[in-house]
N, C-alpha and C positions, 0 to 999 in steps of 0.2 A: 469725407476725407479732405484734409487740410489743401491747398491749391501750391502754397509757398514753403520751400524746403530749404535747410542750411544744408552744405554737401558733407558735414558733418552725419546727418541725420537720413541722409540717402544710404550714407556709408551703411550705419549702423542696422537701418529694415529694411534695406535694399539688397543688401550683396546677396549672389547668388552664390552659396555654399558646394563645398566640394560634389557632394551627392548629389546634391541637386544640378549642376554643371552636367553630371553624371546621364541623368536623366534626359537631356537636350541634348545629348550627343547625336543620337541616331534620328534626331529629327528633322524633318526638309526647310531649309532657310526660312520659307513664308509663314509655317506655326511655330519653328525656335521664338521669337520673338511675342509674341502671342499668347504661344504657354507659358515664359519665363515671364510675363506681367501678369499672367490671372494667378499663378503658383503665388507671388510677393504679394499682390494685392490681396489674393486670401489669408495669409500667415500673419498680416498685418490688421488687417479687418474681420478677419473669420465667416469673411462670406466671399462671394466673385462678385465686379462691379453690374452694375444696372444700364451701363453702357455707357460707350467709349470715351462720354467728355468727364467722365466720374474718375479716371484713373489723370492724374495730374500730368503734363509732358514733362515736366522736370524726371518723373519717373520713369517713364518709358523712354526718354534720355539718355539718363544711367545705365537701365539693365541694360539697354540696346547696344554702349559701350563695351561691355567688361562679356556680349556674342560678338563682336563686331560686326555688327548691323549698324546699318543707318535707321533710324526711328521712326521713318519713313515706313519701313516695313511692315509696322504694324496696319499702313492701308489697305495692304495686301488680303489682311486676313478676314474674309467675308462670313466664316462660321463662328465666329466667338465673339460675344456678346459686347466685345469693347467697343 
């Protein structure tokens, strides 16, 4: 996966869709952020990343935005493969 993004092009395989918001609701702040980067990374890749430096910060930037999390959170998350 590309390192460098226009926020044009976050916009576009990035946003998290109404359902899928949906799906993050009921989850605990530490995996919201976590799932809502392997859900985008998969849709866009058709696989889940090989681990955490493979999914770009510009990305988990963004999604982290539009939960409000800080992007930080994703350090949190010690089960998923990022």
């Amino acid at each position: 996966m590309k390192h460098l993004w226009a926020h044009e092009e976050l916009i576009e395989n990035f946003t998290l869709l109404p359902g899928e918001r949906k799906l993050l609701a009921n989850k605990i702040t530490v995996s919201k952020l976590g799932l809502a980067v392997l859900l985008k990374f998969f849709q866009y890749e058709g696989r889940f990343p090989r681990g955490r430096t493979e999914v770009p910060k510009a990305i988990i930037k963004y999604i982290a935005g539009q939960i409000d999390l800080p992007p930080t959170a994703m350090l949190c998350v010690q089960s998923l493969p990022l």
